[in-house]
VMD Tcl script that draws the C-alpha trace (Angstrom):
set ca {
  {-1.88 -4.49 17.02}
  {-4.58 -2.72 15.13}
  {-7.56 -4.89 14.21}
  {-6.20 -5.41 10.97}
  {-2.66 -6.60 11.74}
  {-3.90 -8.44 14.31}
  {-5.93 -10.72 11.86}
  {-2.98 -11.09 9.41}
  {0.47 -11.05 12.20}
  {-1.79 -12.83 15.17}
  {-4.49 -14.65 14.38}
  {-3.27 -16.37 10.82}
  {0.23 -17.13 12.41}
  {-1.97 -19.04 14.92}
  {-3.98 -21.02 12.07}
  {-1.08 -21.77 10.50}
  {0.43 -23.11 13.49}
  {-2.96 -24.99 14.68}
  {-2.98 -26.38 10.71}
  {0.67 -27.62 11.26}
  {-0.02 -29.51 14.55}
  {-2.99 -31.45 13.24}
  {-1.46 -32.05 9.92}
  {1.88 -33.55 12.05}
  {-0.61 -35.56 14.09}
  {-2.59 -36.76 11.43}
  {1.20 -37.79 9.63}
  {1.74 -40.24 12.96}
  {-0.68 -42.22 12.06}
  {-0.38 -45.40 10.28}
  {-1.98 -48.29 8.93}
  {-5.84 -49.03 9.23}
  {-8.29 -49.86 11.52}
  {-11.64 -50.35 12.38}
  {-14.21 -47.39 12.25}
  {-14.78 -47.61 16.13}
  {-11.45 -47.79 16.43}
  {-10.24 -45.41 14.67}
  {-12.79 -43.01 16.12}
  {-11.14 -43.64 19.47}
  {-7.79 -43.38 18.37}
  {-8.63 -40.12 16.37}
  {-6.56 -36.93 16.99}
  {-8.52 -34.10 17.92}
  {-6.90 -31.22 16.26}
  {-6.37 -28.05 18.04}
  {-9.53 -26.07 16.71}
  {-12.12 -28.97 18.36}
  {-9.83 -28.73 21.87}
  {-10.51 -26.92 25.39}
  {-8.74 -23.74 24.76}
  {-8.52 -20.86 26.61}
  {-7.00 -17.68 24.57}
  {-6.12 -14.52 26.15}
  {-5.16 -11.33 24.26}
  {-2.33 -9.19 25.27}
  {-2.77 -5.67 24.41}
  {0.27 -3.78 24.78}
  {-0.40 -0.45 25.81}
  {-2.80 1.31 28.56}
  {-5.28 3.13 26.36}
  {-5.96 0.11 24.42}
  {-9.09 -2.25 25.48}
  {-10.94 -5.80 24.43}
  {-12.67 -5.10 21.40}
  {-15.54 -6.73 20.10}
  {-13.71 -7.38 17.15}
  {-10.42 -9.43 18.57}
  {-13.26 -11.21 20.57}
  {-15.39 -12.03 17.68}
  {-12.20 -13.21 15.59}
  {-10.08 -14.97 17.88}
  {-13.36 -16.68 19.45}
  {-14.07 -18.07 15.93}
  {-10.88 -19.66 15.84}
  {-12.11 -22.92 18.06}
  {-14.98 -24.79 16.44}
  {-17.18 -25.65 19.61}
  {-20.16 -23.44 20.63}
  {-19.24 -23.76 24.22}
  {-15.40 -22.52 23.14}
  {-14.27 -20.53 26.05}
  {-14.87 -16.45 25.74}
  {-11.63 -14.70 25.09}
  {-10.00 -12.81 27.44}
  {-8.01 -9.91 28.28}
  {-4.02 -11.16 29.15}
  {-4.13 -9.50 32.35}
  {-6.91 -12.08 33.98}
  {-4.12 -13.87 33.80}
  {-2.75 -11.84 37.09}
  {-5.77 -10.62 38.44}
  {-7.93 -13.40 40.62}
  {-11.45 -12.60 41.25}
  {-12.40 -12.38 44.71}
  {-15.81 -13.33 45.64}
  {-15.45 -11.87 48.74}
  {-16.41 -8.57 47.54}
  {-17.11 -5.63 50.47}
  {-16.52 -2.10 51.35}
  {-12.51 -2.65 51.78}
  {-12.88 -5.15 49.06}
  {-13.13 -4.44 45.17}
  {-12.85 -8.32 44.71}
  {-9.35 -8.25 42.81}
  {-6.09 -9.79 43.69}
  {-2.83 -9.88 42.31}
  {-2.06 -13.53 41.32}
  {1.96 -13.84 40.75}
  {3.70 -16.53 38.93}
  {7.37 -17.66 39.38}
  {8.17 -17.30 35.92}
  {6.24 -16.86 32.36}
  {7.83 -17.68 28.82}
  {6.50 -15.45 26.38}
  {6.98 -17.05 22.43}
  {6.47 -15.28 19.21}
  {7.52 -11.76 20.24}
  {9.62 -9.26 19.18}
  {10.97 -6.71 22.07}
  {10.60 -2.42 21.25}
  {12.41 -0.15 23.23}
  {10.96 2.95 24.56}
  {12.12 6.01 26.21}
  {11.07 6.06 30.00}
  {8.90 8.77 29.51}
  {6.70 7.29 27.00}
  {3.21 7.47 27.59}
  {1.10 4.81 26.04}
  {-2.31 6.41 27.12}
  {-1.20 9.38 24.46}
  {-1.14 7.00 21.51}
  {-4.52 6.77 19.06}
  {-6.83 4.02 19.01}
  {-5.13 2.25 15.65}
  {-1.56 3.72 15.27}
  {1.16 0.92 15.60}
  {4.13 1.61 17.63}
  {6.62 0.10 15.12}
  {7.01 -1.14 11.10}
  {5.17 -4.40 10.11}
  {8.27 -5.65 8.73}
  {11.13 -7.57 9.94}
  {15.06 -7.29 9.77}
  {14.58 -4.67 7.16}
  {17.95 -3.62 5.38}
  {19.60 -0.33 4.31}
  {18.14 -1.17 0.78}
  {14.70 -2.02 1.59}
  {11.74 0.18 1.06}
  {11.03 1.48 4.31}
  {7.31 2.87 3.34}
  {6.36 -1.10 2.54}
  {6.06 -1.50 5.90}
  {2.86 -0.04 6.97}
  {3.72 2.87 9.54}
  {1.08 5.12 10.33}
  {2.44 8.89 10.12}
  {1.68 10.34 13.67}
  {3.19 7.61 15.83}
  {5.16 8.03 18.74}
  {8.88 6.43 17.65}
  {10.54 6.27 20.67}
  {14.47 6.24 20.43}
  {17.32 4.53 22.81}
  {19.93 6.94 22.43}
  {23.30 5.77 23.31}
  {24.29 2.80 22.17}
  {27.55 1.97 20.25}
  {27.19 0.50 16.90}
  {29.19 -2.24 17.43}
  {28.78 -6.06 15.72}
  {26.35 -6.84 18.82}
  {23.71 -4.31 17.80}
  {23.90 -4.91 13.99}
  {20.29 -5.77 13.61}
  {19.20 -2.95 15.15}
  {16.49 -0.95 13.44}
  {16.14 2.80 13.80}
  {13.35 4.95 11.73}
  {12.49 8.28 11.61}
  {9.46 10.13 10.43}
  {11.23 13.22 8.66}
  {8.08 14.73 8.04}
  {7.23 15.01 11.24}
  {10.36 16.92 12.09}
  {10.26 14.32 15.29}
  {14.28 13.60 15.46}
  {13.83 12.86 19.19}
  {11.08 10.18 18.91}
  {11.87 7.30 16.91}
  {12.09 3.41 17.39}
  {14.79 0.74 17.43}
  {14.24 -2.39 17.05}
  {16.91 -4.51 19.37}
  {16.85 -8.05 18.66}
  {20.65 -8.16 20.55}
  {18.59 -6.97 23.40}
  {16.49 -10.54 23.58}
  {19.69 -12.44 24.17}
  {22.33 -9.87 25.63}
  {21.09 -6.66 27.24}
  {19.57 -6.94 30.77}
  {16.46 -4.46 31.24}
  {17.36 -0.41 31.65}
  {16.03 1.13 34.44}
  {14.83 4.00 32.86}
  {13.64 2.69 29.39}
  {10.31 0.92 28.85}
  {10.26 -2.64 27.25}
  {7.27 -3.80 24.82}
  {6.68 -7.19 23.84}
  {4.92 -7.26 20.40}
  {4.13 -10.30 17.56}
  {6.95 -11.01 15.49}
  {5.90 -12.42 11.65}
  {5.74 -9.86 8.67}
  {2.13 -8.89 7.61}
  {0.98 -10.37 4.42}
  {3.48 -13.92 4.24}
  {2.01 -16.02 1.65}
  {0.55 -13.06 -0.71}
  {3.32 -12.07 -2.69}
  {3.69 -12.42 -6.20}
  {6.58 -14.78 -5.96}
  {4.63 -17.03 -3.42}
  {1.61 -16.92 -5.82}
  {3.44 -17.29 -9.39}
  {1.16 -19.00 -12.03}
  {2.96 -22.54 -11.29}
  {1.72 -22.97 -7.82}
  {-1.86 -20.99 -7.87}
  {-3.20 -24.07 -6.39}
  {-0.85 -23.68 -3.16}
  {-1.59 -23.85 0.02}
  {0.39 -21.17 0.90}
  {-0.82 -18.86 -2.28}
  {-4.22 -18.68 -1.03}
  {-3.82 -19.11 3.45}
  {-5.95 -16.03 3.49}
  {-9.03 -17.65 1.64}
  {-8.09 -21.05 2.89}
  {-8.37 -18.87 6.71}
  {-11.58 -16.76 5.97}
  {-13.34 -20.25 5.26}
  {-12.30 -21.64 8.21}
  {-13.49 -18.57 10.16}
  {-16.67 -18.59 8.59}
  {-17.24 -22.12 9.22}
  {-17.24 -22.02 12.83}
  {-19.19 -18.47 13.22}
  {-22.03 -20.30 11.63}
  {-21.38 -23.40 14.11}
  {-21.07 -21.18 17.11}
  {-24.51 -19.28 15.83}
  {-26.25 -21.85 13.96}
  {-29.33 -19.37 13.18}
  {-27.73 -16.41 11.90}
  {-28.26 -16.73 8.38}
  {-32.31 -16.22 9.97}
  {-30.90 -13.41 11.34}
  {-29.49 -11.91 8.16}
  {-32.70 -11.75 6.78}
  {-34.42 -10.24 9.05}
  {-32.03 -7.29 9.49}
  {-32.04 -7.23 5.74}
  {-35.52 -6.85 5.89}
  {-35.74 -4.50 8.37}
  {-33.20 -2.01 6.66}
  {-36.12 -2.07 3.54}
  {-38.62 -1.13 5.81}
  {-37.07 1.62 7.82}
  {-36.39 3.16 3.78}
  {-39.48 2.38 2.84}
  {-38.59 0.16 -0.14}
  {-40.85 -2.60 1.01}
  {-44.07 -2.87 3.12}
  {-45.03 -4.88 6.22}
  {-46.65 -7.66 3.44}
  {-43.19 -8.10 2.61}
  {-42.01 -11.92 3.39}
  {-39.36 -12.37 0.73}
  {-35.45 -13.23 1.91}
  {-34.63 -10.42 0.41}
  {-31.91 -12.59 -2.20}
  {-33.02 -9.72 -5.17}
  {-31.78 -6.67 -2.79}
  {-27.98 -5.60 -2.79}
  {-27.39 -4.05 0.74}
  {-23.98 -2.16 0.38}
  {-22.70 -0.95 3.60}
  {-21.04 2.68 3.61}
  {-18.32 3.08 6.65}
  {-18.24 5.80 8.99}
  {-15.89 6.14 12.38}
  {-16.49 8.15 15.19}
  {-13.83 10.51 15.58}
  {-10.55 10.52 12.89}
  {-11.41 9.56 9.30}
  {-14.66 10.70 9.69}
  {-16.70 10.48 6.10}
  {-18.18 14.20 6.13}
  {-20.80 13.64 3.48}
  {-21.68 10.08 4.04}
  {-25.33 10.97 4.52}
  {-25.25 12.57 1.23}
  {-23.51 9.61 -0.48}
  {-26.16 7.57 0.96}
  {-28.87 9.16 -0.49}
  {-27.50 9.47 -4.20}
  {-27.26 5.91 -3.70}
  {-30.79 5.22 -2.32}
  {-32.04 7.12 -5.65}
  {-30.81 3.58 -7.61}
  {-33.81 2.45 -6.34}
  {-36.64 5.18 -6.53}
  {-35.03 6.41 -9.56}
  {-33.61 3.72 -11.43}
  {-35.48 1.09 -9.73}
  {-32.47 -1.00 -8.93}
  {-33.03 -3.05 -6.06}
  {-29.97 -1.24 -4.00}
  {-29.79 0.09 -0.26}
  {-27.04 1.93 1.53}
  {-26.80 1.72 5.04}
  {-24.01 3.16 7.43}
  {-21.58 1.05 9.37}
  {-20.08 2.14 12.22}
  {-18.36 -0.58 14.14}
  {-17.56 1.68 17.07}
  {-21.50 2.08 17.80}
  {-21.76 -2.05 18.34}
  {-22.25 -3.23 21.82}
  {-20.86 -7.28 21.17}
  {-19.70 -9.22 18.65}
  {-23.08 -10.81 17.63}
  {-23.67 -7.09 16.84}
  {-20.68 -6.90 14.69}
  {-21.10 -10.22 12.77}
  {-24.81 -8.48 12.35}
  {-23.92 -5.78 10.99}
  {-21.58 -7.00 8.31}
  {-23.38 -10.61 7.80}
  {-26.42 -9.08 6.31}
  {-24.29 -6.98 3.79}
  {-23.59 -7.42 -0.27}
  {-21.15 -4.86 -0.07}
  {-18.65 -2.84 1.81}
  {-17.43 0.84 1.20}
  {-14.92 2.38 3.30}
  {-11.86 4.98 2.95}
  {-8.30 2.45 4.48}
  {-8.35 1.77 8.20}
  {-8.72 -1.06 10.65}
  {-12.75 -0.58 9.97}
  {-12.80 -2.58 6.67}
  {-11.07 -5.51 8.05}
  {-14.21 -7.08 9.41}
  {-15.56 -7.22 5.78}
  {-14.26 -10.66 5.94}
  {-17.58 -11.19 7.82}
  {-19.19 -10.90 4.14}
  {-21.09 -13.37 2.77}
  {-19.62 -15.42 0.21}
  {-18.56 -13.97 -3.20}
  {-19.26 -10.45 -1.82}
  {-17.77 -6.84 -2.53}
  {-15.50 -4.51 -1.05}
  {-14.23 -1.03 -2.24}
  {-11.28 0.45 -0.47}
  {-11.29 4.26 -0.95}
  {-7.48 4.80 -0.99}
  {-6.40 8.45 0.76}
  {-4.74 11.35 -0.89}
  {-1.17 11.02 -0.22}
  {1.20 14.13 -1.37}
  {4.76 12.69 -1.63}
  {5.92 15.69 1.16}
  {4.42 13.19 3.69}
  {5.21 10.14 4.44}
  {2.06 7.01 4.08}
  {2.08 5.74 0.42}
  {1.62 2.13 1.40}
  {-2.07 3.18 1.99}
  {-2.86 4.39 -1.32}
  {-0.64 1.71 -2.91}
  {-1.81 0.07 -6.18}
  {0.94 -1.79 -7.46}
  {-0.03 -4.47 -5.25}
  {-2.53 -5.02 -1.96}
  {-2.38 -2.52 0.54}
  {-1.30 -3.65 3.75}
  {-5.43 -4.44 4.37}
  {-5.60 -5.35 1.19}
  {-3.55 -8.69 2.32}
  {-6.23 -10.27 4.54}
  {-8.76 -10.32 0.86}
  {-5.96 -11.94 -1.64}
  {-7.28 -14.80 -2.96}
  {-10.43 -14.96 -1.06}
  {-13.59 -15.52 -2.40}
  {-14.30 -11.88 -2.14}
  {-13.86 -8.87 -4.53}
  {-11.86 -6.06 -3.75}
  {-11.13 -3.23 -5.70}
  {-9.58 0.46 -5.02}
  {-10.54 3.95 -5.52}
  {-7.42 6.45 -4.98}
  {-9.43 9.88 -3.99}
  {-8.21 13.22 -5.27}
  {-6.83 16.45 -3.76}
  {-10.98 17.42 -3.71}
  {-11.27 14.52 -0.41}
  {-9.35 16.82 1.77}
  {-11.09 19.50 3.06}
  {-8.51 21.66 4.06}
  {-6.31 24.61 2.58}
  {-9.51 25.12 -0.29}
  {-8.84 27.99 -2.95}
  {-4.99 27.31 -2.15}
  {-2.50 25.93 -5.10}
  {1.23 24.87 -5.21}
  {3.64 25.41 -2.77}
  {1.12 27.63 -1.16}
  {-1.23 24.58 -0.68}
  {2.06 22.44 0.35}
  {2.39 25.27 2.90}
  {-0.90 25.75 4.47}
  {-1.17 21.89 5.35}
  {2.34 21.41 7.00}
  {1.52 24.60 8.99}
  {1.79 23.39 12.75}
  {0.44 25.14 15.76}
  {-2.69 25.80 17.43}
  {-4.37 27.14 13.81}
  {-2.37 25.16 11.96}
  {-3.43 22.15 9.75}
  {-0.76 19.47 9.90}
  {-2.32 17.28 12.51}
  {-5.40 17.52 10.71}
  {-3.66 16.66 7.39}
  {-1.99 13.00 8.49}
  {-4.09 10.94 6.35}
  {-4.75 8.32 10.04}
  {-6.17 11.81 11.59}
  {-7.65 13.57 8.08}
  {-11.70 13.40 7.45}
  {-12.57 13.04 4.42}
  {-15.44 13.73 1.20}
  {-16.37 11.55 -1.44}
  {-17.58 12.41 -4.46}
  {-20.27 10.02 -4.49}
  {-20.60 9.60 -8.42}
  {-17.96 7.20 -8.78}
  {-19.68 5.41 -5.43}
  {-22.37 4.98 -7.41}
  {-20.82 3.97 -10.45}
  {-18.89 1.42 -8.87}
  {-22.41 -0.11 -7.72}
  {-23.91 -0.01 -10.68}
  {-21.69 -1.85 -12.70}
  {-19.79 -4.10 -10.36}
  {-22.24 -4.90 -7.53}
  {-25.37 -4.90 -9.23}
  {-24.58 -7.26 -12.22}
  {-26.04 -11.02 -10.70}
  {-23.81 -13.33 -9.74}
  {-24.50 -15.48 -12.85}
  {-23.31 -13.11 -15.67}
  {-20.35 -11.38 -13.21}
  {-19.20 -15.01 -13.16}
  {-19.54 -15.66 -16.43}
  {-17.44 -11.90 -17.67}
  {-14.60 -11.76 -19.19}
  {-11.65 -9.90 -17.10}
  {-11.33 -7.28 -19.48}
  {-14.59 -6.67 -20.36}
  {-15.49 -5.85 -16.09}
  {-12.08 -4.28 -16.28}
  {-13.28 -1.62 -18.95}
  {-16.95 -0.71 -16.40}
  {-14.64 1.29 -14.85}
  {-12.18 4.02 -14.90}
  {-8.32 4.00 -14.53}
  {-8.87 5.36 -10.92}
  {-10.21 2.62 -10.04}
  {-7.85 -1.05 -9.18}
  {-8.67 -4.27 -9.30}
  {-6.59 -5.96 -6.10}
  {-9.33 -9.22 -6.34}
  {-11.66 -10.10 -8.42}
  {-12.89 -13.27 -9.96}
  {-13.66 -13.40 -13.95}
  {-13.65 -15.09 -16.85}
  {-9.49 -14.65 -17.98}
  {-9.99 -17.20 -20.91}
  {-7.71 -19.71 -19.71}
  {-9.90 -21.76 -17.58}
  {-7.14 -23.61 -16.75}
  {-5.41 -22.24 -13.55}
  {-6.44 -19.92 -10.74}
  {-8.02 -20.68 -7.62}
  {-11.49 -22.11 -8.66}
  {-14.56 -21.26 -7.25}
  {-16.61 -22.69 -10.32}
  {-15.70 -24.16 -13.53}
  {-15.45 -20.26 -15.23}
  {-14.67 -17.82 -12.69}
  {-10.97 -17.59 -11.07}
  {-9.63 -14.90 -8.42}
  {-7.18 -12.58 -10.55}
  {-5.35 -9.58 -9.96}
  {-4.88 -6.09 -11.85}
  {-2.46 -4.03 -10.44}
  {-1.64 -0.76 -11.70}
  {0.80 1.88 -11.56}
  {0.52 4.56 -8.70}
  {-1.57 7.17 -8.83}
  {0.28 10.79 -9.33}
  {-0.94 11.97 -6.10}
  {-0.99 16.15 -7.92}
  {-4.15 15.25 -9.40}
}
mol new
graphics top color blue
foreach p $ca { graphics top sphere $p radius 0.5 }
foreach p [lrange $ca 0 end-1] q [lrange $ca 1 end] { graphics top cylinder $p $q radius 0.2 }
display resetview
């Protein structure tokens, strides 16, 4: 999974069924006893236990990453939890015996393993798993989906390799079987089924290639039907606040002196902009540190420096106490360095990708912008401009303590095809080839601009205001800071009721404000 399906398919479906166990132990229990007693007779529940967790990624090109280490580590409340490890230590025993004729690994074999909570994808023989980008998924995010359902719900990424078994008769034993195809792509030989029939019926193919992958559907618990206004209060309504807590809880038990730590990188970002001087000792509560994404390679934000410095003229023009810092997640060398990074922030900024999903490493009440990409509707990928309701990202920050809003960029974010209109413009980005632009074009490959004045404007009257008075706002009036390009997925206001909601004072309650999607000719 990508980083961000791997927090809401993986590791939630895992709190959820750690939560279960201890509340079924816990239900065992009767009558009363003693407080020595019942200290001795107390179930430990499976977050305080010795637990080893290994991740299983699925395909060759993919690696450990700081991030499913940081994440899956925080899961276990002890200091001395175990480090998380890569599935295949599981068959690989380190030799100490290490010489010339000796790299120190062995196979270790087991009789038999029972793997739970998968779903099986079929792939041509010929598939090559070292082709396939960092954060493209292999398959939907949706299960058992039917002739009628929406197909683009389910989170596909547009240049993935959909690998088809051909050959098969559609008979009553195959009638769950799943097959997509990206038309856009003009890819009619590489698509994927989905062969649950295969689990219970079909012994392995010789020549086709078998990957295990988590079963669940991203985003259970979020939808509006789950999280109607009679059971706000749910459990289930709010698992993803109820989980970030949790998280956050034990991070600050397994590194009991980071908040120190915040500080002094918050500092230290002042001082290399020259916003305060050596003298300075403050803890820096009267700064807003916004964090401005960038990645590597693919998505790459073009004028990010620029955006950065209209944004660091808040403060020598305006005098607002505001930084902007970049945060590249692909530059950190261990998960201390990612909690770091995103721990010291007030603020996150990012165009959609797995990137953003470690802004649930922000402090408490803090803000995220999702810059939504420029989706024609001659390619296929509207679930990640989507403002109806959450993106598929926007599912790990419903009904959390955070506040997350959209921006849906224009046609002026794509810098491709310039000075070209209509179907000429349609034309010069589905041009394929060596000079062509298509590649380029699919939003998961596409850099991107900003325009950085509604970056700026989304500081000023969002992230700036104190806590105090944003708490204290009415929904509409924070609603009408900003302009109809701009969606509210999460935010927590004053909605005059003061009565339901998910409470995180006596005033303030997390609401949503979906909105109709943007007409992606503009």
């Amino acid at each position: 999974d990508m980083i961000g399906e791997f927090y809401t398919r993986s590791l939630m479906k895992l709190y959820q069924l750690m939560s279960k166990t201890a509340d079924a132990a816990e239900g065992t229990k009767t009558g009363t006893a003693s407080s020595g007693v019942a200290e001795k007779n107390r179930v430990v529940p499976p977050w305080e236990q010795d637990i080893q967790f290994y991740i299983h990624l699925a395909f060759l090109n993919k690696k450990l990453l700081d991030g499913h280490k940081l994440l899956l580590g925080s899961m276990l409340t002890s200091p001395e939890a175990n480090d998380v490890k890569s599935f295949l230590d599981l068959f690989v025993e380190k030799d100490e015996d290490v010489s010339e004729n000796n790299d120190g690994d062995e196979c270790q074999c087991y009789e038999k393993m029972v793997f739970c909570g998968y779903d099986v994808y079929i792939q041509n023989g010929d598939f090559d798993s070292s082709e396939k980008d960092d954060d493209e998924p292999i398959m939907s995010s949706a299960r058992d989906i039917g002739d009628d359902d929406d197909v683009d719900s389910n989170s596909f990424d547009d240049d993935v390799s959909r690998n088809f078994h051909e050959g098969e008769d559609n008979n009553d034993e195959h009638q769950d079987s799943q097959v997509f195809e990206n038309n856009s792509t003009g890819s009619s030989n590489k698509q994927l089924v989905r062969n649950h029939a295969y689990k219970s019926m079909m012994p392995p193919v010789e020549n086709l290639k078998y990957t295990l992958w988590p079963t669940g559907d991203i985003g259970a618990g979020t939808s509006r039907l789950e999280c109607s206004q009679s059971n706000q209060n749910s459990r289930e309504c709010h698992a993803m606040g109820d989980f970030r807590k949790f998280l956050l809880s034990n991070i600050m038990r397994h590194y009991p002196s980071v908040k120190d730590d915040f500080v002094s990188h918050r500092r230290q970002v002042l001082l290399d902009k020259g916003f305060v001087d050596e003298a300075y000792r403050g803890d820096t509560k009267e700064w807003k540190i916004i964090g401005l994404t960038q990645r590597t390679y693919r998505r790459t934000w073009l004028n990010l420096p620029e955006v950065i410095d209209v944004c660091d003229e808040l403060h020598k023009v305006s005098k607002h106490n505001v930084a902007c810092v970049e945060v590249n997640v692909e530059k950190t060398k261990s998960p201390m360095e990612q909690l770091l990074l995103h721990g010291k922030l007030d603020g996150l900024i990012g165009v959609h990708g797995a990137q953003l999903t470690q802004a649930i490493l922000l402090p408490r009440n803090a803000h995220l912008l999702e810059l939504l990409p420029w989706i024609p509707d001659y390619i296929s990928g509207n679930w990640v401009q989507r403002r109806s309701s959450p993106t598929p990202l926007g599912v790990i920050f419903h009904n959390t303590d955070l506040n997350h809003l959209g921006y849906s960029l224009g046609r002026d974010s794509v810098p491709l095809c310039e000075g070209e209109e209509g179907e000429n413009l349609k034309k010069c980005f589905l041009r394929k080839g060596k000079k062509g632009n298509f590649k380029k074009f699919l939003w998961p490959r596409r850099d991107f601009n900003v325009n950085p004045e509604p970056v700026v404007k989304y500081i000023e009257k969002v992230v700036i205001p104190s806590e105090e008075s944003r708490n204290m706002t009415s929904c509409d009036e924070m609603r009408g800071r900003l302009d109809k390009r701009f969606v509210w997925y999460n935010i927590w206001c004053d909605d005059g009721i003061g009565s339901t909601g998910y409470e995180i004072n006596t005033v303030a309650f997390a609401k949503h404000f979906y909105d109709s999607d943007m007409d992606a000719t503009k």
